[in-house]
N, C-alpha and C positions, 0 to 999 in steps of 0.2 A: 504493500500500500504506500502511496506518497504521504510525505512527511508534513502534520500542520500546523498551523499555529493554533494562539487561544479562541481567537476568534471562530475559525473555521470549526473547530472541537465543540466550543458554544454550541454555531449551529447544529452539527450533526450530533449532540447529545440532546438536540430540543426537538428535529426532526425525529430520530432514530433511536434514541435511546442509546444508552454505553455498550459498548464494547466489550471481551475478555480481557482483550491485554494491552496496555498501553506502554509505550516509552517518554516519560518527561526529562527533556534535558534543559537546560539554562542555572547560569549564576542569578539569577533576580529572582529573589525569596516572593517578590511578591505575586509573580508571574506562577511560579509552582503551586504558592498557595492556593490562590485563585482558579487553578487550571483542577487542583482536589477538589475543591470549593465544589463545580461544575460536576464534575466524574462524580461524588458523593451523592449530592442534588438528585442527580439524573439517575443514578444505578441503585439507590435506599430509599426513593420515594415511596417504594407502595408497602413498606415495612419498617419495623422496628430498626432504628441505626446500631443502640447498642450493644444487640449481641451478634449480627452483622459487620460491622468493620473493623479490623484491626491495622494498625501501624507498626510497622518496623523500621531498625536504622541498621545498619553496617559499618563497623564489625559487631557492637554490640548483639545483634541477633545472632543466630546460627542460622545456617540457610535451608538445614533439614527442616527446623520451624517452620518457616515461613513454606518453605514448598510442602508440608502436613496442612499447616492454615489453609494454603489455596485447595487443597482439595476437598476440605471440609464441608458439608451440604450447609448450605445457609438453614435459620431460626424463625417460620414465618415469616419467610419474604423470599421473592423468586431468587433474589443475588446476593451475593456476599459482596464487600469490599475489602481488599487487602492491599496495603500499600507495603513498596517496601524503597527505602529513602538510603542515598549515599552509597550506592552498588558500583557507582565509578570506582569504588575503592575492591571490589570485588575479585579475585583470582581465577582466572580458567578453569581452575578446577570446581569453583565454586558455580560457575556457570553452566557445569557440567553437569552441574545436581539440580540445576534449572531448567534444565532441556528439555526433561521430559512435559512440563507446564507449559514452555514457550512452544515446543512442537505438536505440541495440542493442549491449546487453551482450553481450561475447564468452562464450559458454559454457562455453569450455577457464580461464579466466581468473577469479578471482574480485578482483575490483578493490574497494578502499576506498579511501574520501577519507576526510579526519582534519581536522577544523576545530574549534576554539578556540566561534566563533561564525560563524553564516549569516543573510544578508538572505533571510528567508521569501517577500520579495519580489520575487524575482528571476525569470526564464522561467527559469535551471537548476536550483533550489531544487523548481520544482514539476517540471521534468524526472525528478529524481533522483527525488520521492516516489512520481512516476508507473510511475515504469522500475525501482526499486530499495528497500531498506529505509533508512528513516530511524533511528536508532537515540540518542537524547536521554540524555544523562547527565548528569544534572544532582548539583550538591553536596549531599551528606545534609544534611535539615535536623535540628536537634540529637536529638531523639526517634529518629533514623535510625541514627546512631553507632555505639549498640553492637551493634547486629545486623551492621553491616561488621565492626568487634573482632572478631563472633563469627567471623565470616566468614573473615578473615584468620588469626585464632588457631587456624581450625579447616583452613586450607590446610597449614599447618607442621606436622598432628598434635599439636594443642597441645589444652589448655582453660584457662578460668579463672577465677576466681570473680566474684562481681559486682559485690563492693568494688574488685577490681582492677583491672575491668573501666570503672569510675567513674571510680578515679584516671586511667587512660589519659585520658579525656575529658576529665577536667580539666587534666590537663599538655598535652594537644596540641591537643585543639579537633576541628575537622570535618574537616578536611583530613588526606584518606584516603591520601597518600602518605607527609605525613610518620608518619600511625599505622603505618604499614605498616613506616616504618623504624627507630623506637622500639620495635614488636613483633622485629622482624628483632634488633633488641639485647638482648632480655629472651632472647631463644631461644637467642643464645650462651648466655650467663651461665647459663642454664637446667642447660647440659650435659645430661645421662644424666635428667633430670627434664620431666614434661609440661606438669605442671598451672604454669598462672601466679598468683601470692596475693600479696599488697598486699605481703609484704615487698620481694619481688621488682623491683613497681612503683618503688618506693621509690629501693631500692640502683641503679638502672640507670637511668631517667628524673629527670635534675635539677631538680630543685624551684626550681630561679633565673626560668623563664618564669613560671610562676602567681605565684612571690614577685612580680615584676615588675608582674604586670596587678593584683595585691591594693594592691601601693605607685602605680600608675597610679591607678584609683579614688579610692584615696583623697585625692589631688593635685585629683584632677577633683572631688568632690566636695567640697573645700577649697576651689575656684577658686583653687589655686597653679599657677599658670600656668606660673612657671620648674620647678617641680618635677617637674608632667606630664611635661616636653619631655623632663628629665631621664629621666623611667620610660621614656618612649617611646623612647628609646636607648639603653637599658639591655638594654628588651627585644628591640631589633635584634640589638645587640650579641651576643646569645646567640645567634643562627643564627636569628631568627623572620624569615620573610620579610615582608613588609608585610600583603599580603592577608591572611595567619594571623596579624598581630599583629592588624588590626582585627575577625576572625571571634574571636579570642581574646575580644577587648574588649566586643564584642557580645554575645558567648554571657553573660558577667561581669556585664553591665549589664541582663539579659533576668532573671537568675538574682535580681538585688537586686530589680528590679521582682515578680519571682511570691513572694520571699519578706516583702516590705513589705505584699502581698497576701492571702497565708497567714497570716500574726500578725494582722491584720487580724481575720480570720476564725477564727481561736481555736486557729491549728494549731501545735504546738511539735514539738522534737526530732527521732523519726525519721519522722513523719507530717512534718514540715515540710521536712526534708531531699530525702525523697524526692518531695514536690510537686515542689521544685527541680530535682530530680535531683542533686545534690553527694555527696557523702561527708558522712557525719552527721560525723567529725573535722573538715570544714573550718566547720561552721556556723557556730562562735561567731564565727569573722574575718568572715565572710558577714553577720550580725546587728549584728557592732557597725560593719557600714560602711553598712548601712542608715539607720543612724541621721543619718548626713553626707546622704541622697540624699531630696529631695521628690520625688514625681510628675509636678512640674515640669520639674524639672531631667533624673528621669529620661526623659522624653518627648522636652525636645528633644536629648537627647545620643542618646539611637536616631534622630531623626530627622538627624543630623548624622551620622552612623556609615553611613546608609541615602547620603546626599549622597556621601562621604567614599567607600565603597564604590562607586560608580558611577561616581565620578572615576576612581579609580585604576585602574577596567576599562578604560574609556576613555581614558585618558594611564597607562600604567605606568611611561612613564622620568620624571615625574616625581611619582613613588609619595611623596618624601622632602615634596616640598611639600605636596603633600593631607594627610600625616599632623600637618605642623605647621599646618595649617589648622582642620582637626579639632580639635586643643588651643586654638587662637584661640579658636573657636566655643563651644565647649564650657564653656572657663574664665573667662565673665563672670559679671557678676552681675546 
């Protein structure tokens, strides 16, 4: 079967009903969640959930478990749910005690796997595409963003405008779980009201993260080296996890590059803003750090960002040294 996204799984769990076997892949916790969210919804409706689903993680489970679970006849309800989470980390041989489940899905059972990342290389890789759906969720790329805002803001009964809708992006970046939990804080605050409006934005998401990558830049486009390091744990400091500080940094350095590109080209104010995409309030800090930034420099700090981002996928425990590697890189002359 070809491989889909959330959307597409949406619909053919609203048309169809679920499935036996699925494959969830993506790093964006909120995208996984979301995609169970859906597969649960649709495969435990016409029964009792909780003696029906189970969850598993890897390695903590054993994998005998989990393939006895899937075989298990569901409790008053047509389907069972069984998940099983983190099999990226899984061994051949492990996968070998799942074969017989993946080479014929149990019918009464609708089974997911939950992986991080998969070697497409593998004989169970094409097993699973064969026998089952693949399902790809990949990180919004930045143009992507607020169509999730709208998404999420429109889950809670909410709306909101499209200033406020900007600032979100620019306080949290791409990463749809933290929006998800910075919205989850405006809707307190909200009370008895729907609509979300830049005051809003404002009073509940703290301005200390974008302060941060605005005093970062400009350190980097300094080449002050000590000063970087300093932003760069400053901006820890405030709850950024590594990955979202360097998606922060990147979207930042993407935004100085389209707007040294725009002025270029004769465009100013809200025509230039929204090339960007920014909040027309943040431009003038946005224009006079352009001024610090050549084509040069910004070229190879995306290419360093592009390096820097690969590292940390590939070694996360030591996330702290790739980001001080990053500032090495980045802060010469």
């Amino acid at each position: 079967m070809a491989s889909w996204d959330l959307r597409r799984l949406q619909i053919e769990c609203d048309r169809n009903g679920t499935l036996p076997l699925y494959l969830l892949v993506g790093e964006e916790s909120f995208l996984i969640e979301e995609s169970l969210r859906v597969i649960k919804k649709s495969s435990l409706e016409d029964g009792p959930s909780d003696f029906n689903a189970d969850t598993f993680y890897c390695p903590e489970d054993k994998v005998e478990n989990v393939r006895d679970t899937v075989e298990m006849l569901p409790m008053m309800c047509p389907r069972r749910l069984v998940v099983y989470k983190d099999v990226q980390i899984l061994k051949d041989k492990d996968w070998g005690q799942l074969n017989p489940i993946i080479e014929s899905p149990v019918d009464t059972t609708c089974f997911v796997l939950v992986a991080s990342k998969i070697d497409k290389r593998k004989k169970y890789y094409k097993k699973l595409q064969q026998k089952g759906v693949i399902v790809e969720l990949k990180r919004p790329y930045d143009n992507q963003v607020p169509m999730w805002i709208d998404y999420i803001v429109g889950k809670l009964g909410l709306s909101i405008g499209q200033e406020a809708r900007a600032l979100i992006q620019q306080f949290v970046g791409s990463n749809l779980s933290e929006v998800q939990s910075e919205i989850g804080k405006i809707h307190v605050y909200l009370g008895d009201r729907s609509l979300i409006e830049t005051e809003d934005v404002l009073k509940v998401i703290s301005r200390s993260k974008i302060e941060s990558v605005f005093d970062l830049a400009n350190a980097i486009g300094r080449n002050d080296r000590a000063q970087a390091l300093t932003c760069m744990a400053n901006l820890l400091e405030y709850g950024q996890s590594e990955v979202g500080a360097l998606a922060l940094i990147s979207r930042h350095i993407r935004i100085l590059s389209i707007l040294r590109e725009g002025s270029r080209a004769g465009l100013s104010g809200q025509r230039l803003s929204a090339k960007a995409g920014v909040p027309n309030f943040f431009l003038n800090e946005y224009i006079g750090q352009t001024k610090m930034w050549t084509d040069k420099k910004i070229h190879k700090t995306i290419h360093a960002l592009e390096e820097t981002d690969k590292a940390l996928k590939s070694s996360p425990i030591s996330s702290h040294i790739w980001l001080e590697n990053f500032i090495i890189k980045t802060c010469t002359h």
